[in-house]
PDB file of N, H, CA, C and O in Angstrom:
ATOM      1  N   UNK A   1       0.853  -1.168   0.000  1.00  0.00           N
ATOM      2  CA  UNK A   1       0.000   0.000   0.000  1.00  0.00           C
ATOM      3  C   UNK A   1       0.907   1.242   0.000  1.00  0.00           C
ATOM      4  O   UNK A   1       1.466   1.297   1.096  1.00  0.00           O
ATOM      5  N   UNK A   2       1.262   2.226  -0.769  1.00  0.00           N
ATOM      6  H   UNK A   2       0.809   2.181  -1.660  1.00  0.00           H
ATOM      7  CA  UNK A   2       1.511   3.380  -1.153  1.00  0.00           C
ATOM      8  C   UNK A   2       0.863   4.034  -0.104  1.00  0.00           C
ATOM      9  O   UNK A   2       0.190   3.518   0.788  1.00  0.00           O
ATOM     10  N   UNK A   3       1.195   5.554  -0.338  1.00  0.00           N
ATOM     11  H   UNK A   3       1.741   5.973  -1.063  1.00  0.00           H
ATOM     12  CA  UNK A   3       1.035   6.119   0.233  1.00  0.00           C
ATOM     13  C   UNK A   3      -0.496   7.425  -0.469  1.00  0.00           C
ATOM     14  O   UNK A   3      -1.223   8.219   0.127  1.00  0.00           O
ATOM     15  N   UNK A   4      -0.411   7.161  -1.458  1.00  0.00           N
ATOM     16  H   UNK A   4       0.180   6.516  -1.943  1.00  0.00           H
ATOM     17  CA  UNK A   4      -1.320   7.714  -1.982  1.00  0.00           C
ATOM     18  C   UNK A   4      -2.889   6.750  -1.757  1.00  0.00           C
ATOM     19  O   UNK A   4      -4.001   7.169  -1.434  1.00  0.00           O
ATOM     20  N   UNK A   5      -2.466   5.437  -2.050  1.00  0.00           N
ATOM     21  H   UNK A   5      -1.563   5.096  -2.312  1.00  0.00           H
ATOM     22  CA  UNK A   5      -3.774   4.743  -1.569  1.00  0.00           C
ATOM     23  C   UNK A   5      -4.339   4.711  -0.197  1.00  0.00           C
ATOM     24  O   UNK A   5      -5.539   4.516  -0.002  1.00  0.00           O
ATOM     25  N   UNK A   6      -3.137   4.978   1.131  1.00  0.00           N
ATOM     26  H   UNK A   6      -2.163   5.136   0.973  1.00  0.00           H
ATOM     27  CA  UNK A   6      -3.473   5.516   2.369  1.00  0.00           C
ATOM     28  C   UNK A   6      -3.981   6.979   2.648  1.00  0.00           C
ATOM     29  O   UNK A   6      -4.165   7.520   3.739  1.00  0.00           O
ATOM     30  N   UNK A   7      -4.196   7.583   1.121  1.00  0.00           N
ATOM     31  H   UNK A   7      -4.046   7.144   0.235  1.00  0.00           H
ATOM     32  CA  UNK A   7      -4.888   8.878   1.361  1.00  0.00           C
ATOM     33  C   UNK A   7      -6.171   9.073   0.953  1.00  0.00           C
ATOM     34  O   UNK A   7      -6.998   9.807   1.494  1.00  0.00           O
ATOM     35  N   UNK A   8      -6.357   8.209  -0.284  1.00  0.00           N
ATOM     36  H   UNK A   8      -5.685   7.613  -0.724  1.00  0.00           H
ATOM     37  CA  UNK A   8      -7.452   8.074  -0.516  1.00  0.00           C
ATOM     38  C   UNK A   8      -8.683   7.133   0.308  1.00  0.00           C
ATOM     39  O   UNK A   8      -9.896   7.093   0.104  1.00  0.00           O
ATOM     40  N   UNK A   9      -7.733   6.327   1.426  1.00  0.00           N
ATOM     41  H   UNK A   9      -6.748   6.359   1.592  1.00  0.00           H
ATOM     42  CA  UNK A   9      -8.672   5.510   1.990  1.00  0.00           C
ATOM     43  C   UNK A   9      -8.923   6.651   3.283  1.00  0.00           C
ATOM     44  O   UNK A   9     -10.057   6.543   3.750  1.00  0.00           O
ATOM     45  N   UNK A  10      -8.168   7.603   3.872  1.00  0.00           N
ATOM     46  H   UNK A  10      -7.247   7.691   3.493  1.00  0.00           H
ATOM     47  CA  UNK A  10      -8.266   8.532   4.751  1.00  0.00           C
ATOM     48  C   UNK A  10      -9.783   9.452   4.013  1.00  0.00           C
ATOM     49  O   UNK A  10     -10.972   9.559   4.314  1.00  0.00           O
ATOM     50  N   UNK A  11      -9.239   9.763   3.360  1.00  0.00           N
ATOM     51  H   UNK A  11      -8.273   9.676   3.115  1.00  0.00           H
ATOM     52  CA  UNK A  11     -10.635  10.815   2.515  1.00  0.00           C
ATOM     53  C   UNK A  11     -11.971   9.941   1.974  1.00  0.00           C
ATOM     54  O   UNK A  11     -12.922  10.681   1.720  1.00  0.00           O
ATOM     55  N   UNK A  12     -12.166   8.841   1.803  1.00  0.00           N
ATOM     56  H   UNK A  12     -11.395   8.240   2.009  1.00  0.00           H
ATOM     57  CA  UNK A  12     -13.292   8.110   1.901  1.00  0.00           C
ATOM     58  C   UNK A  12     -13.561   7.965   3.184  1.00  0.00           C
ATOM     59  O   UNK A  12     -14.733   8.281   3.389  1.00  0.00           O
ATOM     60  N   UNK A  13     -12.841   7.527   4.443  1.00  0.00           N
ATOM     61  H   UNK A  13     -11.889   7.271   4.277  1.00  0.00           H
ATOM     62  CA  UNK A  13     -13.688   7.178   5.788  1.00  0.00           C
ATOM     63  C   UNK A  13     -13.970   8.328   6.050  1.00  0.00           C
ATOM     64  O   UNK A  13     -15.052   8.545   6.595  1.00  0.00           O
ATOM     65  N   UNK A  14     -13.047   9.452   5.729  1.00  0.00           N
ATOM     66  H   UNK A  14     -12.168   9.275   5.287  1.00  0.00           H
ATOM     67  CA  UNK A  14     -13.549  11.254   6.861  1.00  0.00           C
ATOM     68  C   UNK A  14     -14.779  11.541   5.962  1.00  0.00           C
ATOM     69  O   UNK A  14     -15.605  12.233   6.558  1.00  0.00           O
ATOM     70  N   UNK A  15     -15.123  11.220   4.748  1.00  0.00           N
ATOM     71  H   UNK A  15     -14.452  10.658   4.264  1.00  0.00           H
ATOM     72  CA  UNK A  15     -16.319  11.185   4.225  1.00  0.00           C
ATOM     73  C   UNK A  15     -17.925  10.488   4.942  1.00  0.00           C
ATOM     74  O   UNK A  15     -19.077  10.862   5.159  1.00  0.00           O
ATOM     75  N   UNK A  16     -17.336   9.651   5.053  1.00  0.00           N
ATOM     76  H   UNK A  16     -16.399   9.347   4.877  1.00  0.00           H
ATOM     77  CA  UNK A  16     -18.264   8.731   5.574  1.00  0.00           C
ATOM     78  C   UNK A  16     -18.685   8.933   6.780  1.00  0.00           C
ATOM     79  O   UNK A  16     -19.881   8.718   6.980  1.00  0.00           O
ATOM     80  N   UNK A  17     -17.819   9.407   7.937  1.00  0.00           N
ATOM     81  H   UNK A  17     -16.848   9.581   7.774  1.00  0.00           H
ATOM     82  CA  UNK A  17     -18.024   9.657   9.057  1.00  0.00           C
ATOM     83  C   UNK A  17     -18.934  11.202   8.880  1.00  0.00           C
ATOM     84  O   UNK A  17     -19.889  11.374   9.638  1.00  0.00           O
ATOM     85  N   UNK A  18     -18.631  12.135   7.994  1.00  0.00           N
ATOM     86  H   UNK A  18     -17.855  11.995   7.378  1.00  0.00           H
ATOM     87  CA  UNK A  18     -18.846  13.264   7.912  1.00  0.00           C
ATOM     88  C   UNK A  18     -20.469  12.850   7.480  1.00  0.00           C
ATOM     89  O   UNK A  18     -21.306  13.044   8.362  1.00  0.00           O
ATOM     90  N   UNK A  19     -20.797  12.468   6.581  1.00  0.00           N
ATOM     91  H   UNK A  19     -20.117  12.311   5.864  1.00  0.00           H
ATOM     92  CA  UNK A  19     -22.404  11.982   6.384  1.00  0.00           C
ATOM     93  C   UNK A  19     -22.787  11.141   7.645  1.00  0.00           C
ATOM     94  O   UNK A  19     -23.798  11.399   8.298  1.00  0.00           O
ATOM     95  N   UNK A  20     -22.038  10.250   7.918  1.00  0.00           N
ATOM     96  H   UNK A  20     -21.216  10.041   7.389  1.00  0.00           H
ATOM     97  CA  UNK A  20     -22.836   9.385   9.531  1.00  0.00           C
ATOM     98  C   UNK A  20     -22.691  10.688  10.017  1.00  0.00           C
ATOM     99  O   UNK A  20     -23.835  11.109  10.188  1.00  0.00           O
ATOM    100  N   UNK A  21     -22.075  11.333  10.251  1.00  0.00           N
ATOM    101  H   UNK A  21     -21.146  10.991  10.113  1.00  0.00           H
ATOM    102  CA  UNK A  21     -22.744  12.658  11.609  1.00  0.00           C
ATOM    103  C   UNK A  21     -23.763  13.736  11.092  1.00  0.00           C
ATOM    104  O   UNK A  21     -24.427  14.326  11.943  1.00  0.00           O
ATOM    105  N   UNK A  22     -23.978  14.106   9.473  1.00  0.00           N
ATOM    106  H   UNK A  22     -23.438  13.626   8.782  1.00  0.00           H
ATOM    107  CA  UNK A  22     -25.051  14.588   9.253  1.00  0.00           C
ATOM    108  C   UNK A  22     -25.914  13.867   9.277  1.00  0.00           C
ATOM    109  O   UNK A  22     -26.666  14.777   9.628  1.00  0.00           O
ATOM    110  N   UNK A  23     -26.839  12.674   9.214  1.00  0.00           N
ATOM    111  H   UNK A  23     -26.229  11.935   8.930  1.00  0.00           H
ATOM    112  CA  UNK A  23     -27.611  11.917   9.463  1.00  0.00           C
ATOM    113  C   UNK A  23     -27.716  11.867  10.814  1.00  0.00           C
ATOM    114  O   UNK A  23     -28.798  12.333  11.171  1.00  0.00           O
ATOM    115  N   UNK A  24     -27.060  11.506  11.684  1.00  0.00           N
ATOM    116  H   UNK A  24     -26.181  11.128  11.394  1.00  0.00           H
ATOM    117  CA  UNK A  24     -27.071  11.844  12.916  1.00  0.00           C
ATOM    118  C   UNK A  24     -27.989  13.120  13.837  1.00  0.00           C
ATOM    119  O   UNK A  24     -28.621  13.097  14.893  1.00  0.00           O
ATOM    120  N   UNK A  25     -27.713  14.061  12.939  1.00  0.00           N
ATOM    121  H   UNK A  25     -27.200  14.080  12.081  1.00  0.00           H
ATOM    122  CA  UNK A  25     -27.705  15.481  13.781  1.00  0.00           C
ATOM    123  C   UNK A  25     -29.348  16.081  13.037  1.00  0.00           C
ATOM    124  O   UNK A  25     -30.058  17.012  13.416  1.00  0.00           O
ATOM    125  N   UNK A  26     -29.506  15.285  12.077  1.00  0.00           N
ATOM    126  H   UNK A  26     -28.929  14.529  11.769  1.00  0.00           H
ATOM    127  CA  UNK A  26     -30.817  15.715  11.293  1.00  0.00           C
ATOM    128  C   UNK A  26     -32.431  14.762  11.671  1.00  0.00           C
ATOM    129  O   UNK A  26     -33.626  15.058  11.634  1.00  0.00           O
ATOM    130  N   UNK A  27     -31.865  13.878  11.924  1.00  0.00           N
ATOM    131  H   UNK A  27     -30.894  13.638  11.954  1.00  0.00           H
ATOM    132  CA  UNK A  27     -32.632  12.416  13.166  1.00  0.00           C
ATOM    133  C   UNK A  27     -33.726  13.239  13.563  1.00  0.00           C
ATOM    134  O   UNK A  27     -33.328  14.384  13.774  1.00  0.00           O
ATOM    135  N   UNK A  28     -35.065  13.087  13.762  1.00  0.00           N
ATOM    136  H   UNK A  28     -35.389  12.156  13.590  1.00  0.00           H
ATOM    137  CA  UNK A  28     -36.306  13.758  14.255  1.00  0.00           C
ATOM    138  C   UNK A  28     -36.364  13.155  15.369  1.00  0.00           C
ATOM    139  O   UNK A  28     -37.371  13.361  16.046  1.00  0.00           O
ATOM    140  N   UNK A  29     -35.406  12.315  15.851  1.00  0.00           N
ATOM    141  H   UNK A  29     -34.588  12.147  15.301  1.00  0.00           H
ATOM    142  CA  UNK A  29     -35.128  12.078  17.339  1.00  0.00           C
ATOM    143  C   UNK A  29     -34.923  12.708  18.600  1.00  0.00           C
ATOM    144  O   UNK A  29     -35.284  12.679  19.777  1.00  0.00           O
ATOM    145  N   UNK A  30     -33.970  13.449  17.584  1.00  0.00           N
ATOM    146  H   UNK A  30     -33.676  13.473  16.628  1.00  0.00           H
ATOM    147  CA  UNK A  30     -32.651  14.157  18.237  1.00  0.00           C
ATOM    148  C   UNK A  30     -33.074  15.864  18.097  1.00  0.00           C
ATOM    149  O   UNK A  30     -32.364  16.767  18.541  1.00  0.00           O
ATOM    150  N   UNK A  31     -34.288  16.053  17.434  1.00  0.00           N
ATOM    151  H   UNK A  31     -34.864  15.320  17.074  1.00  0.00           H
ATOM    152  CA  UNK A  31     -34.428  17.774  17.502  1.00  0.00           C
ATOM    153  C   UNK A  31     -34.539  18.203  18.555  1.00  0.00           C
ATOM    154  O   UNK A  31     -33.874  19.179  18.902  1.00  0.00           O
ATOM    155  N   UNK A  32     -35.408  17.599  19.363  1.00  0.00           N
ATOM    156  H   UNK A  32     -35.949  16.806  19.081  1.00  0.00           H
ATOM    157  CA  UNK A  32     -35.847  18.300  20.808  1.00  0.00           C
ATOM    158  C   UNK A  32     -34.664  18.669  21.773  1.00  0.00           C
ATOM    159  O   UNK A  32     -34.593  19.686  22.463  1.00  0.00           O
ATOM    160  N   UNK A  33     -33.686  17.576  21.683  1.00  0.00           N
ATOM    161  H   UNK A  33     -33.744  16.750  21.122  1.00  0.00           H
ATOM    162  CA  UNK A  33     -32.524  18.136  22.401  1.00  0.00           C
ATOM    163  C   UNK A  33     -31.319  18.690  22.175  1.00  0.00           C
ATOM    164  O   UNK A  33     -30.345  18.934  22.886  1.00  0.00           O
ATOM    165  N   UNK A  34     -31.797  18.960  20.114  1.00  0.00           N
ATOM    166  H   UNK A  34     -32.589  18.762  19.536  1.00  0.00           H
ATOM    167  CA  UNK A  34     -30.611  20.039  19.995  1.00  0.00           C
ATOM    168  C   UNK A  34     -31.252  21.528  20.177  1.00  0.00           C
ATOM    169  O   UNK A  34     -30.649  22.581  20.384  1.00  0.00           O
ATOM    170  N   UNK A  35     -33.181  21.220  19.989  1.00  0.00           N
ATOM    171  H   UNK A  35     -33.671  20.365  19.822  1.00  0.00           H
ATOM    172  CA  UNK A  35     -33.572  23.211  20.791  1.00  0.00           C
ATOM    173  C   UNK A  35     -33.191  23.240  21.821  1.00  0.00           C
ATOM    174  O   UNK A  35     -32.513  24.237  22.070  1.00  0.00           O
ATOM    175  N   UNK A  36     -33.375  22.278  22.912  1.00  0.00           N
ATOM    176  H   UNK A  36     -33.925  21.468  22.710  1.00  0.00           H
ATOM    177  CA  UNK A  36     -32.460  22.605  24.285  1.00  0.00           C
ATOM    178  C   UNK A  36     -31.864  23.144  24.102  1.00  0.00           C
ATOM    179  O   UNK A  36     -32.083  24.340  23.910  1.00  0.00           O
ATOM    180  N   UNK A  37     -30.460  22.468  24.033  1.00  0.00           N
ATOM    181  H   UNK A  37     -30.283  21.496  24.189  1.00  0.00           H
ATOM    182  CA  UNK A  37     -29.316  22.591  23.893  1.00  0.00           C
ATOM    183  C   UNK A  37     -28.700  24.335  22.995  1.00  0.00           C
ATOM    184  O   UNK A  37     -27.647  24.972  22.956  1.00  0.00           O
ATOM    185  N   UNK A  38     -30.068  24.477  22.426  1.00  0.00           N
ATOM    186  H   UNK A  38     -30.924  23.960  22.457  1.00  0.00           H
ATOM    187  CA  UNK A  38     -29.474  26.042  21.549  1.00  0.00           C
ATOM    188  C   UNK A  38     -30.031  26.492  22.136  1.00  0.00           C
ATOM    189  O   UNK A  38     -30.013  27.599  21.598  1.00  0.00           O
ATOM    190  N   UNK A  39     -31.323  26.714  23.880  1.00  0.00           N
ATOM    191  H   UNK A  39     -31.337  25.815  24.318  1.00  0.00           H
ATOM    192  CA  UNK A  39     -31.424  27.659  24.559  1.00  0.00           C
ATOM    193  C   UNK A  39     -30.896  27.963  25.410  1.00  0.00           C
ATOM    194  O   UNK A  39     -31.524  28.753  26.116  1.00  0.00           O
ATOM    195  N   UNK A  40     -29.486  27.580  25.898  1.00  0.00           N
ATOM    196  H   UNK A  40     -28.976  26.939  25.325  1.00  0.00           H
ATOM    197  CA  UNK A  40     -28.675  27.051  26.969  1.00  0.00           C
ATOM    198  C   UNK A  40     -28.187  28.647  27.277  1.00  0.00           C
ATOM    199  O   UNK A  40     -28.415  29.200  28.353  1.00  0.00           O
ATOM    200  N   UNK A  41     -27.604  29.178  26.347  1.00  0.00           N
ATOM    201  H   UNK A  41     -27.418  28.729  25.472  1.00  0.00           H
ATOM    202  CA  UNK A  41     -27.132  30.373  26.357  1.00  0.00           C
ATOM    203  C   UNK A  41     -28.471  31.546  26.836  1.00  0.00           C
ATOM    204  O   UNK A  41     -28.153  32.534  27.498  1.00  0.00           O
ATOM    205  N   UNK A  42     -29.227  31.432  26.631  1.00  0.00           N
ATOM    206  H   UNK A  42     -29.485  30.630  26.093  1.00  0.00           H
ATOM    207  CA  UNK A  42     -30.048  32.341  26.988  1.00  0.00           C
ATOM    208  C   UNK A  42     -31.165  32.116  28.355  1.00  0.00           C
ATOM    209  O   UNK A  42     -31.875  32.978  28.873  1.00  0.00           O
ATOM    210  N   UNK A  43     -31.045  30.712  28.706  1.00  0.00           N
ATOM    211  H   UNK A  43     -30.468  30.012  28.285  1.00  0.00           H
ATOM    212  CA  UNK A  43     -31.082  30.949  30.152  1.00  0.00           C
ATOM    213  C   UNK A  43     -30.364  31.751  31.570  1.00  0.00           C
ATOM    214  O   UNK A  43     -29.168  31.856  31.841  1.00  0.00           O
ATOM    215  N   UNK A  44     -31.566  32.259  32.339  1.00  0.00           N
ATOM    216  H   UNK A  44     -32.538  32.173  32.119  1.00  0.00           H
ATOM    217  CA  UNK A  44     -30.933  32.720  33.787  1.00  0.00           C
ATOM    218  C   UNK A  44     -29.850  31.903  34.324  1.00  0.00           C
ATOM    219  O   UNK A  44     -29.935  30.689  34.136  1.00  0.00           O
ATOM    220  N   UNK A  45     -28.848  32.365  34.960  1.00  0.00           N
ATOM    221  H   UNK A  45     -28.779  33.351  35.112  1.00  0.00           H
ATOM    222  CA  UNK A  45     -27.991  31.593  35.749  1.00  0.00           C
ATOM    223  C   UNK A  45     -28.520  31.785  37.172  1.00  0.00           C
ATOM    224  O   UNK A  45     -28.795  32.880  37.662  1.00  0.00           O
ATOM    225  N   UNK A  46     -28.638  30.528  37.817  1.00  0.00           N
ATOM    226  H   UNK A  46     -28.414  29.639  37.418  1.00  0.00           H
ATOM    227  CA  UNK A  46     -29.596  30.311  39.282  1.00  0.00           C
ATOM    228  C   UNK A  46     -28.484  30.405  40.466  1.00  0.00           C
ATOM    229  O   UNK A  46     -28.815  30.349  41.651  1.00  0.00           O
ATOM    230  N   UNK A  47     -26.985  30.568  39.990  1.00  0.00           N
ATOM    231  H   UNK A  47     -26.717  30.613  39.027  1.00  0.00           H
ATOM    232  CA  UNK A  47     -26.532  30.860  41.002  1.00  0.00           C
ATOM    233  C   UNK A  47     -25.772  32.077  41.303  1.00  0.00           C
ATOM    234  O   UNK A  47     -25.339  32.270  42.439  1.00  0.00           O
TER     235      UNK A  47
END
């Protein structure tokens, strides 16, 4: 294995991972606790 074929197999998995985490983050599972999560900043601090 070259070194060029260890780059192209680098840039296919960071691909792949990069779509598994947009699929991930788009999930109608997962909305409710990314609005949380984006009102975090604009809550009171209680202490």
């Amino acid at each position: 294995m070259d070194i060029n074929t260890l780059r192209i197999l680098t840039t296919v998995v960071s691909f792949i991972v990069f779509i598994g985490i947009l699929v991930w983050v788009w999930r109608n599972r997962n909305t409710s606790d990314f609005k949380e999560a984006a009102n975090l900043p604009f809550e009171d601090d209680q202490s």
